[in-house]
N, C-alpha and C positions, 0 to 999 in steps of 0.2 A: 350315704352322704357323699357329694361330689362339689366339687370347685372349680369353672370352666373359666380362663382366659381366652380372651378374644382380640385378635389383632388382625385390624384388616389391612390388608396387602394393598399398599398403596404406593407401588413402583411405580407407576407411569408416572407419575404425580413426580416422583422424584427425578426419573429419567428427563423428565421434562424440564425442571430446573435445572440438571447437570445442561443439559443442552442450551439451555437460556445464558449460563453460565459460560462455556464454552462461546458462544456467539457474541457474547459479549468482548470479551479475550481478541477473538478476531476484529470483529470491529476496530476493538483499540490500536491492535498491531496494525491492522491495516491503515488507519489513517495517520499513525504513527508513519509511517514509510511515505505517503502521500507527500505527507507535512518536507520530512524530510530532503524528498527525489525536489520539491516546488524549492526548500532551501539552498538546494545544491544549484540549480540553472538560474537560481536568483544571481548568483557566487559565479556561477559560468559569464554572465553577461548583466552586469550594472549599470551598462551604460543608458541613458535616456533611452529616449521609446522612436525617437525622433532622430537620435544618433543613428550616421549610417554604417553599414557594414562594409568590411572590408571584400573585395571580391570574393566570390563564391561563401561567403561568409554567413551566417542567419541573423537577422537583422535583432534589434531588442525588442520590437514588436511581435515578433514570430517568437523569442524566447518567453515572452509572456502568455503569448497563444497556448504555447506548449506546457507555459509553465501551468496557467489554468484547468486544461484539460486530460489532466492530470486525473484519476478517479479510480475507485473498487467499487466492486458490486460482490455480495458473500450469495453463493447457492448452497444449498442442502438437498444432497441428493438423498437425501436417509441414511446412509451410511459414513458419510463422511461432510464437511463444511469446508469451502472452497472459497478462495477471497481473488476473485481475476482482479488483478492492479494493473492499470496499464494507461494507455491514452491512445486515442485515432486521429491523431495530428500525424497530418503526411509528412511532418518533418522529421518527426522522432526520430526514423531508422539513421537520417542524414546526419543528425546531430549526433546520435550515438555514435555510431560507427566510421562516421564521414564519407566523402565520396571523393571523386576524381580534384573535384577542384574546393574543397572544403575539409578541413583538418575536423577528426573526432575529436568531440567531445562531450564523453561520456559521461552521463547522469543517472540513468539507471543501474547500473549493472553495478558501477561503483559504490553508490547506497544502499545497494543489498548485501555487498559486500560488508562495509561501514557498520549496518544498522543489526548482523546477522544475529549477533549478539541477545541486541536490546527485545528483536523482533520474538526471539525463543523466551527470553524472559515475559513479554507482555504473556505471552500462550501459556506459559507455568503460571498465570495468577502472580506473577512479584512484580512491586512494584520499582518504577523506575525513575 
């Protein structure tokens, strides 16, 4: 007399969710940071779209340029899940960092700073 269990090994299955799971996580951290970097340059410059700037200055139009193009895209290399955030607004670097005739001001770098926090907790699953 014999008594046979049977359990089929359904890991990918699981793998598979943990990673939907995961990607998920990112997603939210990532447009969590989007939302925020768009809050900060809103806060940089209020002023009308129409208002002009001050010499060497980036005007409120450009700040909304910048502020739009704003964006992530997540890859998966198989081994790891990657979130590039960034924007291709020629102005960015000038805004960030400033230049000769233009005072920084910083948006990026300061909201990763800011958010470093909130950004770890989206990736743990807690909520925020």
């Amino acid at each position: 007399m014999s008594f046979h269990i049977t359990y089929k090994n359904d890991i990918s299955k699981a793998i598979n969710g943990i990673k939907e799971e995961m990607e998920e996580r990112l997603k939210k951290a990532s447009i969590h940071f989007v939302k925020e970097t768009q809050k900060k340059l809103s806060r940089e410059h209020s002023g009308s779209k129409t208002q002009r700037a001050t010499a060497g200055e980036a005007t409120a139009a450009q700040f909304e340029a910048l502020k739009s193009s704003m964006q992530y895209q997540i890859n998966d290399d198989e081994e790891q899940l990657i979130s590039a955030i960034g924007t291709d607004s020629e102005i960015a670097p000038s805004v960030e960092y400033g230049t000769s005739s233009m005072a920084a001001r910083p948006f990026f770098h300061p909201v990763k700073e800011e958010q470093l926090q909130t950004i770890k907790d989206l990736l743990a699953g807690k909520k925020t």
